[in-house]
N, C-alpha and C positions, 0 to 999 in steps of 0.2 A: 769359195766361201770358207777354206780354212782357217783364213787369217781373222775370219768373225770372229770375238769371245765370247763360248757361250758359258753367261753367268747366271744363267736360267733366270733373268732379268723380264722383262717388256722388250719387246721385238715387235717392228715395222717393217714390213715387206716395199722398198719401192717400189712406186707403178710404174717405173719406166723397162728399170733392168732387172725386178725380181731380187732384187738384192735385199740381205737381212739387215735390219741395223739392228743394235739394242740402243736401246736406251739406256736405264738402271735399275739396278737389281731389284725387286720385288720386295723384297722384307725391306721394310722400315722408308722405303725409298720415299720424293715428293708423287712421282708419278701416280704410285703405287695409293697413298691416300686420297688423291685427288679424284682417281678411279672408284674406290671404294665412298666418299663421299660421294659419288654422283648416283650410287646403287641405292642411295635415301635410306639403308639400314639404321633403322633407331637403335639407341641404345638404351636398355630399360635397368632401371634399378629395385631392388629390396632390400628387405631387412640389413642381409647378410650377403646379397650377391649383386653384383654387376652383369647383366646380359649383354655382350655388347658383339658388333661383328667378327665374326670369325677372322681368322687370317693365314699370310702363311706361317708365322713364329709361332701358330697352334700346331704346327704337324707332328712334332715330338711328343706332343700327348694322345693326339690320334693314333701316332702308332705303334704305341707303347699297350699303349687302349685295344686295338685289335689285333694287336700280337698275341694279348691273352685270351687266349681258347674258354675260358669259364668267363672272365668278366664280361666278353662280346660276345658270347653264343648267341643272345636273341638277338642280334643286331647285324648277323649275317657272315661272322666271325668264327676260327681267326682268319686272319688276313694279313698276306705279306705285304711290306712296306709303303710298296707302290700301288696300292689299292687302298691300303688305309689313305696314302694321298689323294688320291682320286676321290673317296668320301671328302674329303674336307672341301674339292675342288669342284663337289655336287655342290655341300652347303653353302658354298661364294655363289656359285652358278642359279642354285634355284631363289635366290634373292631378283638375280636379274628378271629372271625368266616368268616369277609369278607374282614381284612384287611382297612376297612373306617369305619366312622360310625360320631356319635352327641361329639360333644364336651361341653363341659362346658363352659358357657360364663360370663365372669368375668368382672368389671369397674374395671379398673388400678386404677385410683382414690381412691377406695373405697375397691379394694380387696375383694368385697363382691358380688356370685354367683348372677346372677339375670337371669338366665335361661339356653337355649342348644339351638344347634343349629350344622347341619353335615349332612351328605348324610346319605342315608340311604336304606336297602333295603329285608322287612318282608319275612321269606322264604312262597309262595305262591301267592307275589304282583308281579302282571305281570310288574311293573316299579320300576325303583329306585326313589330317593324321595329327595330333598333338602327339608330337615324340622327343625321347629324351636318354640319352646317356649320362652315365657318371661312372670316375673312375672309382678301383676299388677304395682306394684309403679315404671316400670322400663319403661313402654310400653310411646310411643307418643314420643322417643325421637333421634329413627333413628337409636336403636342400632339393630334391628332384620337388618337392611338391610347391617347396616355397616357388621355384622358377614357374613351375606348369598353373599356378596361378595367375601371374603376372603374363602368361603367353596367353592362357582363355582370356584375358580381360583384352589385350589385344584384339585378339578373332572379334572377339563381339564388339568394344569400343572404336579401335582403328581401322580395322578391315570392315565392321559390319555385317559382318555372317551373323546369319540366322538362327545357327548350330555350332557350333565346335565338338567334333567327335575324334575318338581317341581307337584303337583295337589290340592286339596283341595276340602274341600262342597263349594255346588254352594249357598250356605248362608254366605258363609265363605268371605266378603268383601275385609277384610282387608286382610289377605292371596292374596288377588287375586288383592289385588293393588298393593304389594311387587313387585308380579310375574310382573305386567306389567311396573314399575317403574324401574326393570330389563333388559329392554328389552324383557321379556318373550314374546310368543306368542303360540295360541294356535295349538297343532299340532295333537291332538288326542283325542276323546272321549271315557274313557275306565271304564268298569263294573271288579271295586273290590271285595274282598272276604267276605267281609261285606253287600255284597250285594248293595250298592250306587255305582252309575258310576259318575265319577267326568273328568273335564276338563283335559288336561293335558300339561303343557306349558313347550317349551324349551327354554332355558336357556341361552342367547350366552355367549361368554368366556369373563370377563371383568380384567379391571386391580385393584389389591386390596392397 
């Protein structure tokens, strides 16, 4: 299998001799959209931003993003390279797996990724989760709540949930003035698998 190239591509394992093939490369590739087309990721729009599927020409901002020790602390940060990838490689993965999940949050303006933002839900997390990054030069400007709008009307329009709830560290201010600037409120105190029990506020259905 030396003579494979690995171009960190789409790989097929023959069933006869276990052999690897690739196909093509992953970024930008046809295979590569035809896959993510079939995961039925929407893509939503506002004001000011484009949500649309994550990918892999997002990793550069992931992990730029969890390299920094302040900007990622609540998000489980910092984090070397290859773990910031692996987050991105959740957000593609729990599209498949639950049907929702983080979108990618774009400035139409600028066409340039400045964080995510989507429902979400860890298998073992006794709740689902409206969560959301943004990198620093993007943050103070209205856009995490512009997005977390347009993700509740989701939950409740598309998915049909009943609730859409959100939680955070009880350090986590800002998190926790989104939620109330929401109309969140809180409706539960619950002990995660991390061991922290954190607040947890529902969501009501808004217009995006």
């Amino acid at each position: 299998m030396a003579d494979v190239p690995r171009d960190k591509g789409f790989w097929l394992r023959g069933a006869r001799n276990n052999s690897l093939k690739t196909l093509t490369p992953i970024a930008g590739s046809r295979v590569y959209k035809v896959v993510m087309e079939n995961l039925l990721i929407p893509t939503l729009k506002t004001e000011r931003l484009t949500l649309r599927p994550p990918c892999a020409e997002d990793f550069e901002v992931y992990r730029d993003f969890f390299a920094d020790e302040e900007a990622s602390a609540a998000y489980g940060g910092p984090l070397p390279a290859d773990k910031a990838w692996r987050v991105l490689a959740t957000d593609i993965g729990h599209w498949a797996l639950r049907g929702y999940g983080r979108w990618a949050m774009v400035e139409k303006d600028t066409d340039i990724m400045i964080g995510g933002c989507g429902l979400w839900w860890p298998e073992g997390y006794p709740r689902s989760e409206l969560t959301w990054w943004i990198v620093p030069a993007a943050r103070r400007k209205g856009y995490a709540k512009e997005a977390s709008i347009a993700a509740i009307a989701f939950g409740y329009n598309q998915l049909g949930w009943s609730l859409v709830e959100t939680h955070m560290n009880d350090d986590n201010d800002a998190a926790r003035n989104l939620a109330l600037s929401l109309g969140g409120k809180v409706i539960a105190r619950e002990l995660f698998p991390d061991g922290l029990t954190r607040d947890v506020f529902g969501l009501p259905p808004v217009e995006p």
